[in-house]
KOLKOLKOL-73497 format. One line per field, with one value per residue: residue number from 0; residue in three letters; x negated, y, z negated of N, C-alpha, C in turn. Coordinates in pm, whole numbers, always signed. Layout:
<torvexs>
nr = NUM  ...
rest = ala  ...
n_px = X  ...
n_py = Y  ...
n_pz = Z  ...
ca_px = X  ...
ca_py = Y  ...
ca_pz = Z  ...
c_px = X  ...
c_py = Y  ...
c_pz = Z  ...
</torvexs>
This chain:
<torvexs>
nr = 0  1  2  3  4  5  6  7  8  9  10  11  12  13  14  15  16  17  18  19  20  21  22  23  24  25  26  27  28  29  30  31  32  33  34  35  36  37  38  39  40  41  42  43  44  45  46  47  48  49  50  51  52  53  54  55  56  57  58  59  60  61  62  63  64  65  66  67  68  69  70  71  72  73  74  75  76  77  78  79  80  81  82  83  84  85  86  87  88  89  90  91  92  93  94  95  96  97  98  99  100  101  102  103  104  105  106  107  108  109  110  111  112  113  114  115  116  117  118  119  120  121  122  123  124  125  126  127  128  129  130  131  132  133  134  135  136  137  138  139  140  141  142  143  144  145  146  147  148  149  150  151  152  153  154  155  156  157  158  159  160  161  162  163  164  165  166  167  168  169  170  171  172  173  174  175  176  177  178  179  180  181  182  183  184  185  186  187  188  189  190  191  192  193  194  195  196  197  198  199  200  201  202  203  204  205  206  207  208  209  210  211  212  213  214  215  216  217  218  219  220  221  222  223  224  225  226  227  228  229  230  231  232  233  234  235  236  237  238  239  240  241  242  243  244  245  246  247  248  249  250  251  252  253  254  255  256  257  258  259  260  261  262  263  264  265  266  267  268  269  270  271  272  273  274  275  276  277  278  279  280  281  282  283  284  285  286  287  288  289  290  291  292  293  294
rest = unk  unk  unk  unk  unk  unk  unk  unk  unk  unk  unk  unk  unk  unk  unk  unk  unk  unk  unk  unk  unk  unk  unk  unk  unk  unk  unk  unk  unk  unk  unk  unk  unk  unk  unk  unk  unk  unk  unk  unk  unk  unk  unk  unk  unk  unk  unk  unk  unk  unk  unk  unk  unk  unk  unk  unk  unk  unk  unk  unk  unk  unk  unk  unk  unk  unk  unk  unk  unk  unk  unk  unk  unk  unk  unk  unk  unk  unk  unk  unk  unk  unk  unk  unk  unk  unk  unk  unk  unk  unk  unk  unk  unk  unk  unk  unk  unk  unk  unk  unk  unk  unk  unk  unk  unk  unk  unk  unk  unk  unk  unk  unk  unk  unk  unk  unk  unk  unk  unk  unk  unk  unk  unk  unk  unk  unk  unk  unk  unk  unk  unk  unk  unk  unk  unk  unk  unk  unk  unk  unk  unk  unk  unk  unk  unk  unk  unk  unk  unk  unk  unk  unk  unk  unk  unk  unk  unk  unk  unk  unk  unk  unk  unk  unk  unk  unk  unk  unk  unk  unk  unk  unk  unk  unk  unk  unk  unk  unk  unk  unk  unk  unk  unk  unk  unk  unk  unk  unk  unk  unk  unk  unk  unk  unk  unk  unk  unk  unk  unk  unk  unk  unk  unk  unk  unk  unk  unk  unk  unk  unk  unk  unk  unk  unk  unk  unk  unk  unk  unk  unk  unk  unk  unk  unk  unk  unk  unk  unk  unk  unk  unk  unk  unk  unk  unk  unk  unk  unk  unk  unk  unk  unk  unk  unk  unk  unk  unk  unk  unk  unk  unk  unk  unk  unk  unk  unk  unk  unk  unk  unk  unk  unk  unk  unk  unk  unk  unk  unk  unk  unk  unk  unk  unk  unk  unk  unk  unk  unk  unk  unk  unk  unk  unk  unk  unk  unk  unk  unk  unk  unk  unk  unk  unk  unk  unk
n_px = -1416  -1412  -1585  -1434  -1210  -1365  -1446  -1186  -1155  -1345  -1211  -1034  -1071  -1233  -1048  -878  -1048  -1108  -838  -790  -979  -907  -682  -755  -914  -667  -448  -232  +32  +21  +53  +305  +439  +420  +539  +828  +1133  +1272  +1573  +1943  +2198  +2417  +2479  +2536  +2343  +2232  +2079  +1803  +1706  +1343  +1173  +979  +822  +823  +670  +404  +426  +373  +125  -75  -88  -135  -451  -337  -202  -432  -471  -263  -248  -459  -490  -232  +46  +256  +504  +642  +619  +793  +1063  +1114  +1137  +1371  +1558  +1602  +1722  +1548  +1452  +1199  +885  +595  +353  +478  +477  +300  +165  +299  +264  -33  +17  +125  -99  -268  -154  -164  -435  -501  -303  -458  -683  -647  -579  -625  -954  -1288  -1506  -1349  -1307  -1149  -910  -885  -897  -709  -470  -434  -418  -185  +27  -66  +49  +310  +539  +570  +751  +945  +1017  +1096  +1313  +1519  +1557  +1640  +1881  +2040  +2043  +2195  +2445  +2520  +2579  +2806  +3038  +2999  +3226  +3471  +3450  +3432  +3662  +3875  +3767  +3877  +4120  +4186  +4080  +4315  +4482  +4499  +4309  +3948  +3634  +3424  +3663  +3770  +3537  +3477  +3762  +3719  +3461  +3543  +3759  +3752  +3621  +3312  +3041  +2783  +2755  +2951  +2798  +2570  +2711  +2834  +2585  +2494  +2715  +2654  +2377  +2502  +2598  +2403  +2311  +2221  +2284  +2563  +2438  +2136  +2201  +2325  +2136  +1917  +2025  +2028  +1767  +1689  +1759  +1741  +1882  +2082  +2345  +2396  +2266  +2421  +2680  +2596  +2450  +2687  +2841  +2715  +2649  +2952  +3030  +2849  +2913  +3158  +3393  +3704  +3667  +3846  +3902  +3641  +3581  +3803  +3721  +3437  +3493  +3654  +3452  +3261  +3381  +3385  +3107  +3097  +3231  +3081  +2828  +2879  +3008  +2756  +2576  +2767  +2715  +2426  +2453  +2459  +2179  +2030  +2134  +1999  +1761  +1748  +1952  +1761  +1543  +1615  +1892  +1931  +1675  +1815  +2026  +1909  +1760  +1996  +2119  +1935  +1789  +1933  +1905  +1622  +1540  +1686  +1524  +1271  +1298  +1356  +1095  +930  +1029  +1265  +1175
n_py = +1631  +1908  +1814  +1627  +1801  +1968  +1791  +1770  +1973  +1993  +1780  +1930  +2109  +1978  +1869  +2086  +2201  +2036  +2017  +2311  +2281  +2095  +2176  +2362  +2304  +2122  +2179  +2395  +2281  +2045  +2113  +2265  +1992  +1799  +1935  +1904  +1772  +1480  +1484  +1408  +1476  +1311  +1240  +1483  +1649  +1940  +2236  +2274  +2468  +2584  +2414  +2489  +2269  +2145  +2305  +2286  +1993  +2059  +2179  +1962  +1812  +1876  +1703  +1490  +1402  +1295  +1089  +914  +849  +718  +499  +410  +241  +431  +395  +148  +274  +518  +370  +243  +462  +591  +346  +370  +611  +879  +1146  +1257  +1339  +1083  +1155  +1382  +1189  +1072  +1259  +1247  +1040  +1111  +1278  +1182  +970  +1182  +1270  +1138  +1062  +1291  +1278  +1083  +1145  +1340  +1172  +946  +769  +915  +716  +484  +280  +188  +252  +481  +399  +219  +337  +629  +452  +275  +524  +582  +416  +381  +529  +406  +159  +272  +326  +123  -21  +193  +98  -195  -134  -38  -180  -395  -255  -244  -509  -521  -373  -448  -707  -602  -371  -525  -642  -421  -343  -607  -556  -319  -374  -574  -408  -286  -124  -78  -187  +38  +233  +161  +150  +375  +499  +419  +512  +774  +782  +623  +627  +728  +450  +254  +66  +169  +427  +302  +191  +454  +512  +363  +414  +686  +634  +516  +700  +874  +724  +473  +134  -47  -333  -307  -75  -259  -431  -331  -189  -424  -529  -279  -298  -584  -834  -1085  -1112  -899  -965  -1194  -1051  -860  -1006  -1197  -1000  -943  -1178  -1216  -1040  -1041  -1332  -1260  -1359  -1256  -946  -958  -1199  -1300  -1131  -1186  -1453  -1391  -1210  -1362  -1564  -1352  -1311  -1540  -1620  -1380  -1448  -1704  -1597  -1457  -1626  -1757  -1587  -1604  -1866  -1813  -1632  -1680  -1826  -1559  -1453  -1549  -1463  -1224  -1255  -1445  -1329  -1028  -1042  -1328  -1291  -1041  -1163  -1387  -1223  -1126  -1295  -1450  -1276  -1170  -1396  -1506  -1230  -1300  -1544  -1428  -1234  -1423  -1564  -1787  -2153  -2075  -1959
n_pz = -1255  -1128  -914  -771  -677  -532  -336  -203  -128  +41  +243  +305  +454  +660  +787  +907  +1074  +1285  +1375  +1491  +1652  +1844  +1902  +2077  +2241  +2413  +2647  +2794  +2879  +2745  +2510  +2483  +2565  +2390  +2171  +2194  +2113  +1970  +2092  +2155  +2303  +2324  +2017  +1929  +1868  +1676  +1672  +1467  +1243  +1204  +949  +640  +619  +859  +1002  +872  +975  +1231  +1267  +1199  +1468  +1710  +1684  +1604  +1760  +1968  +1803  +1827  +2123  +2139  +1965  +1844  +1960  +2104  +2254  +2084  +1822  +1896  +1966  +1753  +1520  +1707  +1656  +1380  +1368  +1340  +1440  +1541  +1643  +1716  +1671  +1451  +1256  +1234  +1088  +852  +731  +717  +499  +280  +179  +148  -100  -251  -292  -443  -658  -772  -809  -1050  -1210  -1275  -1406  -1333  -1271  -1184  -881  -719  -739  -568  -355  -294  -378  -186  +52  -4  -12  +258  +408  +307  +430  +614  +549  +452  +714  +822  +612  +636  +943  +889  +726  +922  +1131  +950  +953  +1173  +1243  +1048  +1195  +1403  +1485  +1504  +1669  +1908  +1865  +1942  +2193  +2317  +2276  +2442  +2691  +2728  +2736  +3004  +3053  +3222  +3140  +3102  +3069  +2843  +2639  +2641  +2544  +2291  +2188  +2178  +1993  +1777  +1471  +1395  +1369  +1344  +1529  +1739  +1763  +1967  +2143  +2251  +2380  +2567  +2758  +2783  +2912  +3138  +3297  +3372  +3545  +3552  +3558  +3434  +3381  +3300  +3134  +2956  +2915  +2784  +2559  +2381  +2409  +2228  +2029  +1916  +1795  +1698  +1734  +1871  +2159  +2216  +2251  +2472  +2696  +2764  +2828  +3072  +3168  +3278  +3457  +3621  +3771  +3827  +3623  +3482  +3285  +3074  +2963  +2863  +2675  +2524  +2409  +2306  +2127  +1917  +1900  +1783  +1524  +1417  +1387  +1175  +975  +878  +827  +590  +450  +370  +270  +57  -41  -118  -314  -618  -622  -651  -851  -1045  -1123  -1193  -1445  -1588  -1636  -1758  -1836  -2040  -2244  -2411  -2463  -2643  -2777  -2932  -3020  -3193  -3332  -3607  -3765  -3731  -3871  -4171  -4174  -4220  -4434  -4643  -4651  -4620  -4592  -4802  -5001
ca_px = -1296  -1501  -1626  -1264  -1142  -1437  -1411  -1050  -1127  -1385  -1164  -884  -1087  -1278  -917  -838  -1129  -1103  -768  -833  -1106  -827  -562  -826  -948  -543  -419  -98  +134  +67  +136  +467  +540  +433  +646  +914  +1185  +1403  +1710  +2027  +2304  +2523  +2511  +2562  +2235  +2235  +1908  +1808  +1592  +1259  +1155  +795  +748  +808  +515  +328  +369  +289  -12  -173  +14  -255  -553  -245  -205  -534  -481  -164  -267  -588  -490  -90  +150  +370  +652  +673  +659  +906  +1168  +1123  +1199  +1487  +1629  +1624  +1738  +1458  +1422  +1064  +787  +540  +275  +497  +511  +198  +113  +381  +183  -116  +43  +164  -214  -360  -92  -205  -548  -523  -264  -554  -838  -583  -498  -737  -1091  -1364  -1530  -1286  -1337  -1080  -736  -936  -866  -512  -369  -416  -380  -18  +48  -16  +163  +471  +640  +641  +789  +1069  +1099  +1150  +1410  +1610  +1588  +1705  +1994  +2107  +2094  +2330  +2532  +2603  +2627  +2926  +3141  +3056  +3322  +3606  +3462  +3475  +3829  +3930  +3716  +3973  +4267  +4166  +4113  +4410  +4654  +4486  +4148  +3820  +3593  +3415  +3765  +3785  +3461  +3475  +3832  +3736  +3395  +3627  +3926  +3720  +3547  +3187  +3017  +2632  +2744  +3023  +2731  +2509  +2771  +2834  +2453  +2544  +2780  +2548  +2280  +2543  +2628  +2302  +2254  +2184  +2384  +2612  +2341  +2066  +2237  +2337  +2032  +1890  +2070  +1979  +1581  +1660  +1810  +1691  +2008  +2138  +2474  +2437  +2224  +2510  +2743  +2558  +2499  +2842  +2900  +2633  +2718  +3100  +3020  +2751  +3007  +3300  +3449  +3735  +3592  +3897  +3869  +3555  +3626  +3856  +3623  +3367  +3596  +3654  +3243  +3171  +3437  +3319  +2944  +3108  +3285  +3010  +2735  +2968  +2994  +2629  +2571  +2820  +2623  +2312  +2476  +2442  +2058  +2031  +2171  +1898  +1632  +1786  +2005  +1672  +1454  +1697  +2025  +1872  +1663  +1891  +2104  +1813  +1739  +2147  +2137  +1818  +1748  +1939  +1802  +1433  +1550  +1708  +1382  +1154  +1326  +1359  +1020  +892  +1077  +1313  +1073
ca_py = +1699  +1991  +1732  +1589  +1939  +1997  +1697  +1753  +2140  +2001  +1697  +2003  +2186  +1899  +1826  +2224  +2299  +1971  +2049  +2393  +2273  +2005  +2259  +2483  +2215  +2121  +2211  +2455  +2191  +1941  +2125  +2225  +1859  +1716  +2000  +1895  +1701  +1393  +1469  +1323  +1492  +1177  +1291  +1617  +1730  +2021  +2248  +2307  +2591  +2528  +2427  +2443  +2106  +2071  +2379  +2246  +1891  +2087  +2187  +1899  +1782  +1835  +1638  +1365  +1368  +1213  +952  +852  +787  +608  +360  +370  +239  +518  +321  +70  +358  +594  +268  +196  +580  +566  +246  +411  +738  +976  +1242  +1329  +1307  +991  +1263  +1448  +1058  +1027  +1359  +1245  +961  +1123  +1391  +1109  +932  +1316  +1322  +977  +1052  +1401  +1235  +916  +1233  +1369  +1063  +808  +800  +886  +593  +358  +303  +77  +329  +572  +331  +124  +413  +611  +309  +278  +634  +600  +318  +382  +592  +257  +106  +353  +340  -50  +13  +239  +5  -314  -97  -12  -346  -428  -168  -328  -663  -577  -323  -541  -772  -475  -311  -626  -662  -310  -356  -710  -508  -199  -429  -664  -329  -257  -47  -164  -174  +132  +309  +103  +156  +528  +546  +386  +582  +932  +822  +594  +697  +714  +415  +220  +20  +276  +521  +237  +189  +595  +594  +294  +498  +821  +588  +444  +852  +930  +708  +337  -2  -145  -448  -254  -48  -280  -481  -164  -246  -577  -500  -172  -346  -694  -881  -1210  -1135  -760  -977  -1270  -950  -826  -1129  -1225  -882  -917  -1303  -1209  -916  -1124  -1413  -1284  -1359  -1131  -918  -986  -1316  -1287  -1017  -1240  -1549  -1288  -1174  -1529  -1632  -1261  -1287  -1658  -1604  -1331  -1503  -1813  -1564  -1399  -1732  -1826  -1494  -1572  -1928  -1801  -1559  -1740  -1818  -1483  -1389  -1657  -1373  -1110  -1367  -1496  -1194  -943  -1069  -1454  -1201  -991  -1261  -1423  -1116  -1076  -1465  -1499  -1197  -1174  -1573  -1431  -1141  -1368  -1602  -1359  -1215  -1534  -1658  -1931  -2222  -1978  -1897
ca_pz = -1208  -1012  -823  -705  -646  -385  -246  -181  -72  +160  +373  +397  +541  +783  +900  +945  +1135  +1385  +1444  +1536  +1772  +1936  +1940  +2178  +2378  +2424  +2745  +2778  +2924  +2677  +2350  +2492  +2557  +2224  +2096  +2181  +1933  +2070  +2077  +2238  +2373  +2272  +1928  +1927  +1761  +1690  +1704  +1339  +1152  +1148  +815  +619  +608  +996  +1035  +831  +1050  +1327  +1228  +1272  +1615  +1821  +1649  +1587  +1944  +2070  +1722  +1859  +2254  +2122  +1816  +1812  +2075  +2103  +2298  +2002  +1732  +1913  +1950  +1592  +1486  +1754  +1602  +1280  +1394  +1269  +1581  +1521  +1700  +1673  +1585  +1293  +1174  +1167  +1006  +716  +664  +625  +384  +181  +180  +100  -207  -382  -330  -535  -794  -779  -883  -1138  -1359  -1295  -1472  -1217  -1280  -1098  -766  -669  -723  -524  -216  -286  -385  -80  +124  -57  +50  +416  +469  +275  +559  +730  +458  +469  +830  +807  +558  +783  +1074  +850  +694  +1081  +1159  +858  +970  +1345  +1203  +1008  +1258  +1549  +1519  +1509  +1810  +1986  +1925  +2021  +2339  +2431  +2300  +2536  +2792  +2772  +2784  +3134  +3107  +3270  +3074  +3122  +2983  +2736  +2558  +2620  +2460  +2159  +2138  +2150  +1913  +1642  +1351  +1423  +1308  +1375  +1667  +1824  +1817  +2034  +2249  +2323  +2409  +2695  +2853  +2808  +3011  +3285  +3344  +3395  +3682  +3514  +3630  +3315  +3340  +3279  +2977  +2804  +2844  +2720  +2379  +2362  +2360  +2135  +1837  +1897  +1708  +1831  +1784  +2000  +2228  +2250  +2326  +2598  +2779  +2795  +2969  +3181  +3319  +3322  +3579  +3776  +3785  +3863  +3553  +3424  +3175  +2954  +2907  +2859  +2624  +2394  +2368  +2244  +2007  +1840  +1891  +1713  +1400  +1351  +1345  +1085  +826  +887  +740  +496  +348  +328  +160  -88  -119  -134  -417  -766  -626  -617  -970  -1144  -1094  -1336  -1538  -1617  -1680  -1822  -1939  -2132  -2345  -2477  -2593  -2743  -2924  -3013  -3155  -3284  -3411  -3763  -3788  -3761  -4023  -4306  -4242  -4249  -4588  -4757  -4660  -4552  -4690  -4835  -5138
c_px = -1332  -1530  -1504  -1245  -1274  -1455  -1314  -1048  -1194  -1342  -1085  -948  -1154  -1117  -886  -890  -1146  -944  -739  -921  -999  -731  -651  -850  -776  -496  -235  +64  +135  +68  +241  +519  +499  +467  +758  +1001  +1301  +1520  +1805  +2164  +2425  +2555  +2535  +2455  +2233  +2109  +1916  +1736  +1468  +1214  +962  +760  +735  +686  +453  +299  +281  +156  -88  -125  -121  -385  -420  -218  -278  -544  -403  -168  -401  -514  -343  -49  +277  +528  +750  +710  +821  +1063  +1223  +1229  +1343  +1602  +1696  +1697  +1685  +1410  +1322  +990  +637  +410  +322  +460  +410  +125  +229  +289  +21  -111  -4  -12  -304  -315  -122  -360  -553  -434  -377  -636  -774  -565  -576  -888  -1211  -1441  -1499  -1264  -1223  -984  -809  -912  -763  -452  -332  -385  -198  +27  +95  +101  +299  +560  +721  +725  +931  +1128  +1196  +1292  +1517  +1656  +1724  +1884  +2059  +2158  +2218  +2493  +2632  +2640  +2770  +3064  +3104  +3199  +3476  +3563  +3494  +3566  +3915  +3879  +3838  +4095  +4288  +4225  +4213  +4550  +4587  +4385  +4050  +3761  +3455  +3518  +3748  +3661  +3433  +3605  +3788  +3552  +3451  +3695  +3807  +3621  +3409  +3132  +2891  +2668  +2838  +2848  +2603  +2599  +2826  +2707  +2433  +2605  +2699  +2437  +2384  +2573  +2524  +2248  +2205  +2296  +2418  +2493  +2226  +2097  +2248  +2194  +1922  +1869  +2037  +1870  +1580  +1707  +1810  +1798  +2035  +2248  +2503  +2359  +2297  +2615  +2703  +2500  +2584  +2882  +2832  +2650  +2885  +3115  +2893  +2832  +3118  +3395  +3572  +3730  +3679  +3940  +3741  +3484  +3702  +3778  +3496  +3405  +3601  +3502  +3229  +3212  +3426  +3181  +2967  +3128  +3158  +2883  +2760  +2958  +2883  +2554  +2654  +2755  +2498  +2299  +2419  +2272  +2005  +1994  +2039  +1813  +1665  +1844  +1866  +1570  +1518  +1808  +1969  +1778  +1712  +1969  +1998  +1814  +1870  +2140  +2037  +1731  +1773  +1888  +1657  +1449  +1549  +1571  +1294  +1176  +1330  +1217  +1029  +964  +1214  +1301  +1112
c_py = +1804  +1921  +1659  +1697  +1957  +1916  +1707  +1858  +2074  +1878  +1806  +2073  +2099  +1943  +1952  +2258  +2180  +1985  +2166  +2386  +2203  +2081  +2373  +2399  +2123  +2214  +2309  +2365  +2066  +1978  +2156  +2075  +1837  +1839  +1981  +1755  +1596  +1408  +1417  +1383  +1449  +1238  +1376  +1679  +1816  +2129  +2333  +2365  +2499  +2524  +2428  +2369  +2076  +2162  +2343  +2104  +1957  +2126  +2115  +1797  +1765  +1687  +1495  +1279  +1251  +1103  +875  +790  +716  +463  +337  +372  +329  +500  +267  +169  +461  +470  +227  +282  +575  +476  +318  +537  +849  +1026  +1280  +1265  +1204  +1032  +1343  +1299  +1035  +1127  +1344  +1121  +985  +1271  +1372  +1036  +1049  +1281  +1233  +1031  +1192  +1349  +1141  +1019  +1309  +1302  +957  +875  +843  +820  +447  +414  +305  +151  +380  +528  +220  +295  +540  +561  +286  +393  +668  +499  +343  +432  +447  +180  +153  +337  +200  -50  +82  +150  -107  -232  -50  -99  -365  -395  -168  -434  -636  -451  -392  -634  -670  -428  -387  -705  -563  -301  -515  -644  -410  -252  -491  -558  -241  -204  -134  -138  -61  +263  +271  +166  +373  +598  +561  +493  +725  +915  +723  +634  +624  +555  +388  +160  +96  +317  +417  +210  +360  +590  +483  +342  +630  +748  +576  +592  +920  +892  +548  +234  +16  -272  -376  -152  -140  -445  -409  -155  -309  -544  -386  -272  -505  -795  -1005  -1191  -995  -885  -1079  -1175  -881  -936  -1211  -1157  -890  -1043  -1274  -1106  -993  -1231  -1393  -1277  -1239  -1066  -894  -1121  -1393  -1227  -1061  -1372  -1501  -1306  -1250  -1553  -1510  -1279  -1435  -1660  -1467  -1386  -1631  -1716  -1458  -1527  -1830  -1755  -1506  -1751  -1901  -1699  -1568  -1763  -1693  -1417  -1505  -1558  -1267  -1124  -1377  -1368  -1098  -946  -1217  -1337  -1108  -1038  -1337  -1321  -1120  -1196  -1472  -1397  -1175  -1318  -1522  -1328  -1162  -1432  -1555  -1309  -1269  -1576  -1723  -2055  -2178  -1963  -1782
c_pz = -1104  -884  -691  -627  -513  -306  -162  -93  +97  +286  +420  +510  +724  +879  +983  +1075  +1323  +1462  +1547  +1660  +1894  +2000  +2082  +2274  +2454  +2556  +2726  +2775  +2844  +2560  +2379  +2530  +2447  +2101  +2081  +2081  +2042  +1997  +2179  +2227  +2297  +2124  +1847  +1787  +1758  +1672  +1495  +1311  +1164  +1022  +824  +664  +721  +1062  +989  +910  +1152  +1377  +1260  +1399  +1702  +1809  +1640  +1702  +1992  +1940  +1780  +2000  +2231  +2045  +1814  +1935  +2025  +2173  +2185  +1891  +1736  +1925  +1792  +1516  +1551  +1686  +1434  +1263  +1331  +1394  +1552  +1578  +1678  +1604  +1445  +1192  +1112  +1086  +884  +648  +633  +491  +277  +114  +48  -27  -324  -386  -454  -634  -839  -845  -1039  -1252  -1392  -1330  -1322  -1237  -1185  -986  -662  -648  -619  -351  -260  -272  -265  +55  +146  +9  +174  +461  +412  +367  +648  +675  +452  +587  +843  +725  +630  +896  +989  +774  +843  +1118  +1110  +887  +1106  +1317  +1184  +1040  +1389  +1599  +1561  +1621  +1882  +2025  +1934  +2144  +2425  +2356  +2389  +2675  +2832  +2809  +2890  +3173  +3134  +3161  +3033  +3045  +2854  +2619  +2538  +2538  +2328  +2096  +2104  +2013  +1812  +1595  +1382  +1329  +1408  +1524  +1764  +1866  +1985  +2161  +2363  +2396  +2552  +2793  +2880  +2917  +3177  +3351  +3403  +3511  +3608  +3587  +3477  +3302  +3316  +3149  +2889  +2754  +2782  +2561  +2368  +2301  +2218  +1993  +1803  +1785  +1810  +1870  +1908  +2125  +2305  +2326  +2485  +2719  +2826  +2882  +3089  +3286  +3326  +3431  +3686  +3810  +3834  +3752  +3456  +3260  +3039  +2894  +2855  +2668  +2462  +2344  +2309  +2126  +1909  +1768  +1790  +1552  +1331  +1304  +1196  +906  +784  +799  +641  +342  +305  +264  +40  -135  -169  -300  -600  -785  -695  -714  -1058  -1199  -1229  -1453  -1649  -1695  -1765  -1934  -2073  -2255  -2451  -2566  -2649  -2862  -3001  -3105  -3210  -3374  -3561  -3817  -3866  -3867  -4140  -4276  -4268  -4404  -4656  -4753  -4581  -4651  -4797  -5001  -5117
</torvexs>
């Protein structure tokens, strides 16, 4: 146990004392940029207290720094976080994942025998990676979350349009007057790009790449050949509409086949046991009390 405990004293301090060295050899102009926090305008972030936990990321920021421009693509990471909407820096990310790492290895010296080798590396292992695990989670619940208000935006965008707005109005009414949801907010952050100085084909192939979906990517290709074509973008607009709330109900109803599969898993494991035990239990009682034979 001594042994753990100075083990433990002496990585904090490795890490302490290399960060310290990084943070000096760290240039002025690049700890104020990898200070700073993405935020976005669009969603009216607002600037929040600093907490412990985010001094304490910062802490190791610097030394995270030169991990993150060596070994991690920071494009791919910061898209990920984006997708998920977690405004932190690809450096706090990676100083959460090695918190999490630190926190298994000192529960791993706490509970497990020192003897075994093996927790001593999963269970750290488990640690670091879980963040990712979480982030993934986030993303796929986002996803979920465009899947099933896409079709409704897409028919307030051909009712906008058919009572006279371009489509430009259109998508900016309905981002003002409806209730925030996953794909509104993707579509505010389209118009936040075309304001800034972007084309409409270039936003919303923008979206496309960010959230990688067939049906956002069927959406934005529609807009994009109905404005290189010619085509007016409300007829365009209502054949959408149709294509989006069919590809809806079509995997609505292969989720509710896939349903009963689904239920086998806990049916099987959970509920079949119980009623075993409920029916066969006073059975097994009287035979066990009578005997064998019921001697």
């Amino acid at each position: 146990m001594v042994i753990a405990a100075q083990m433990i004293i002496f990585i904090a301090l490795v890490v302490i004392i290399a960060n310290f060295l990084m943070s000096m050899l760290t240039s002025y102009e690049l700890k104020t940029a990898i200070q700073r926090r993405l935020k976005l305008d669009i969603f009216g972030a607002k600037k929040e207290k600093k907490t412990i936990f985010m001094g304490v990321l910062d802490l190791l920021v610097p030394i995270n720094h030169m991990l993150v421009e060596r070994f991690i693509k920071r494009d791919q990471l910061q898209d990920r976080m984006f997708s998920a909407r977690v405004f932190i820096m690809p450096e706090h990310f990676l100083a959460i994942k090695e918190l999490f790492a630190f926190l298994f290895l000192f529960l791993t010296f706490l509970f497990v025998k020192s003897g075994d080798i093996l927790p001593l590396v999963i269970l750290p292992a488990i640690g670091f990676f879980a963040p990712d695990l979480w982030l993934s989670m986030k993303i796929n619940t986002r996803k979920a979350q465009v899947i099933r208000t896409l079709p409704d935006v897409v028919d307030l965008l051909s009712l906008c349009v058919d009572a006279g707005l371009d489509f430009m109005a259109a998508s900016k009414w309905i981002v003002e007057k409806s209730m925030s949801n996953a794909f509104i907010e993707e579509l505010g952050l389209v118009i936040h790009e075309i304001k800034v100085g972007k084309s409409r084909r270039d936003a919303l192939k923008a979206m496309s790449n960010r959230l990688n979906m067939p049906d956002v990517t069927a959406f934005c290709r529609t807009l994009i050949q109905a404005d290189r074509m010619g085509i007016p973008i409300a007829q365009a607009l209502a054949v959408l509409s149709d294509d989006t709330r069919d590809r809806f109900f079509r995997r609505a109803e292969r989720a509710a086949l896939q349903a009963p599969m689904k239920m086998l898993i806990p049916l099987i494991l959970f509920i079949l046991p119980v009623v075993g035990v409920i029916v066969g239990g006073p059975i097994m009682i009287q035979f066990m009390a009578g005997g064998f034979g019921g001697l």
